[in-house]
N, C-alpha and C positions, 0 to 999 in steps of 0.2 A: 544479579538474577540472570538464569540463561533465558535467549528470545534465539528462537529460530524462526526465520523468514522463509513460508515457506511462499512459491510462485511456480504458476502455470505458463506454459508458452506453447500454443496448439502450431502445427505446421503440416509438413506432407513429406518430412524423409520416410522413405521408402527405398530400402529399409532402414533401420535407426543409425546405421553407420555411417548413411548419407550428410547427416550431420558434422561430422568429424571432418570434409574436407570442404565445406564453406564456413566452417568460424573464422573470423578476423584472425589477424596475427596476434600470436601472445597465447591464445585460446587452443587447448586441445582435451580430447576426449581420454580420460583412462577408463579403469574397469570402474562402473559406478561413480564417476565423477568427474566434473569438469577445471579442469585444474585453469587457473587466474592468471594472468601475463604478473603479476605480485607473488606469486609462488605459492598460495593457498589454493587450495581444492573445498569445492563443495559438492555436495551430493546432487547426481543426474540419474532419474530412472524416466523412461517412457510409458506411457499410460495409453490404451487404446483408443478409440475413439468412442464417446460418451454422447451421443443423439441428442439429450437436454442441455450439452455444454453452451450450444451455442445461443441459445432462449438466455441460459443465466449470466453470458457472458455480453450480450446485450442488454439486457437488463441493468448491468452494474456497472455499464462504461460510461467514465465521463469524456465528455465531447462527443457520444453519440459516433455515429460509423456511416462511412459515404456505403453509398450502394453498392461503389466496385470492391470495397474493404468488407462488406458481410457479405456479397455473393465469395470470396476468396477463403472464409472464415468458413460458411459454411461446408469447404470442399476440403477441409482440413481433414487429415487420416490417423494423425497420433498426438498426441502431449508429450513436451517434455517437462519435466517436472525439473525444479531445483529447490535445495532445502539449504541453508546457507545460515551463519551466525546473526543477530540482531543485536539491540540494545543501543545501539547509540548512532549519529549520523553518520560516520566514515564506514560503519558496518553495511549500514543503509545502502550506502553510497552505491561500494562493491556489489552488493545485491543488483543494484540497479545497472550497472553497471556489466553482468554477468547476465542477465535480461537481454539488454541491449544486444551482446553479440549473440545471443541467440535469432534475436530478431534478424540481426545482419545476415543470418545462414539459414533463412528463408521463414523466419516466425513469422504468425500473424497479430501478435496482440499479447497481453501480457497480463493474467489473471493475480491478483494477490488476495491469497486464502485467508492474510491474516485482517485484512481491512474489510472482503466480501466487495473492494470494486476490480474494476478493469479498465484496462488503456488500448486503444488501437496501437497501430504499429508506428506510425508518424508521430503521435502524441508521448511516445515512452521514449522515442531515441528523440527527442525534442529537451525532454526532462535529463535522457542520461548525458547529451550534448550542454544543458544548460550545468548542471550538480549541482546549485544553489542552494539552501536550505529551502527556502519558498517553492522551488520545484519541487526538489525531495517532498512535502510536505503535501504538496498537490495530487505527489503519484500516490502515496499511501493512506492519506487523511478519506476516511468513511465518514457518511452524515445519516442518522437514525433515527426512526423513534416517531413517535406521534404528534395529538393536539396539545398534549399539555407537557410531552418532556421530549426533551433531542438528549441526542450522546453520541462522542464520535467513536470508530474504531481504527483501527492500527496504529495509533500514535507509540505502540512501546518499543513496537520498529527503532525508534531513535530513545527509548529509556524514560518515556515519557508518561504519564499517566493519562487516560482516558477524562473527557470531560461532558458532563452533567449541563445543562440548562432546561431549568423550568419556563416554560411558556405561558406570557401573559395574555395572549391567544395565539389562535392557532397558525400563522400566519408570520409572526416573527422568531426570531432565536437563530438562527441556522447562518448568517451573515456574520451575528457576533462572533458563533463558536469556531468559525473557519478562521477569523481575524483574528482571538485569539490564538490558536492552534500555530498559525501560522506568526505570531507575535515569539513564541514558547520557542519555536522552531527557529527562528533567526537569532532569541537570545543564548538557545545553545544549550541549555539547562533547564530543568524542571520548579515551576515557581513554589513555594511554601507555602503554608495552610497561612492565610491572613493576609496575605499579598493584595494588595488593590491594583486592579485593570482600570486602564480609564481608556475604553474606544476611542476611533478617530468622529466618534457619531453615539450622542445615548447616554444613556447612568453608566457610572462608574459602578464597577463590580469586586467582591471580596470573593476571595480564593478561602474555601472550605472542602477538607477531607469529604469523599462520601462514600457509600457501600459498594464495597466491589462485585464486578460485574455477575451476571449469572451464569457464565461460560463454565464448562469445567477447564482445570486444569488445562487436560491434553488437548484443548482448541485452539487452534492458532487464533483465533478471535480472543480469546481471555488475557485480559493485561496483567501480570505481573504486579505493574506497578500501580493495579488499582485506580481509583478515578476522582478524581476532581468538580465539585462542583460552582460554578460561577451566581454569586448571587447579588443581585440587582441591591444597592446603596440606596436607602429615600434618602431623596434632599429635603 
């Protein structure tokens, strides 16, 4: 299945060509793309500046932003955008990694359209310094949803299916599905309908197919690979 990754990186070249001569080494600007010290190109276009970016780009950062990182966020002038291959972690990786040296040539922060979160600038070249699955897993892994159901988004980033928990109230669920998520993400592969989770805390859970998401299609939010749901084992 194809997955494109797509990702935000707000900054202040001025003008956009600015950018072409602080990328790290390896990194340069073509027409429409930013070609990989690996000899792959992905898609680079600039986006103007969006007055509500910075509301929603707060909103959906994990770690939260120092005072001197939103007053710098807010005096951002353009986005760059990148659109990039997904589906599995070394795809991932590269993304991540193609983020990072944006960041390096003056970004502030690192939006992914297909999860709906965000990373400050310390917290993303931390991930792209670390590459680990568990980091990976961190930058892209979304948590959603209400009192009776959570579900994550961007896990098909790595080829992975989206996953389901029902909540026994309103207050638990969201610990599991990260630990799974993140259990999925270090085994490297996607588990099977019937599979049993056993946390390091809690019931043991059965891996059951469940209905795919409500995204269309052409949403970088809509998994491909459809969604998984975790269901609580009585003892």
């Amino acid at each position: 299945m194809n997955v494109e990754l797509n990702m935000r990186v707000p900054g202040c070249w001025v003008p956009n060509s600015a950018l072409s001569k602080k990328l790290p080494k390896g990194y340069r600007m073509g027409e429409g793309t930013l070609e990989l010290p690996n000899g792959e190109s992905i898609m680079l276009r600039f986006l103007p500046r969006d007055d509500q970016f910075v509301t929603i780009f707060r909103r959906a950062c994990h770690g939260g932003l120092s005072a001197s990182a939103l007053e710098k966020l807010e005096g951002y002038t353009c986005i760059a955008g990148i659109v990039g291959p997904g589906g599995s972690m070394e795809s991932a990786r590269t993304m991540v990694q193609a983020a990072a040296a944006l960041l390096q040539a003056g970004g502030l922060g690192v939006f992914i359209d297909n999860s709906a979160v965000s990373h400050g600038r310390k917290d993303w070249l931390e991930i792209a310094k670390d590459g680990c699955a568990d980091a990976l897993c961190f930058g892209f892994l979304g948590v959603v949803g209400g009192q009776k159901e959570i579900w994550s988004t961007g896990l098909h980033a790595f080829g992975f299916p989206d996953i389901v928990l029902h909540r026994t109230n309103p207050f638990e669920g969201s610990a599991t599905l990260i630990e799974f998520a993140r259990f999925v993400s270090a085994r490297g592969q996607a588990v099977d309908e019937g599979f049993i989770y056993q946390p390091e805390s809690g019931p043991k859970y059965k891996v059951e197919r469940y209905t795919p998401d409500d995204f269309k299609p052409t949403s970088p939010i809509h998994n491909p690979f459809g969604r998984i749901r975790l269901v609580p084992l009585k003892t």
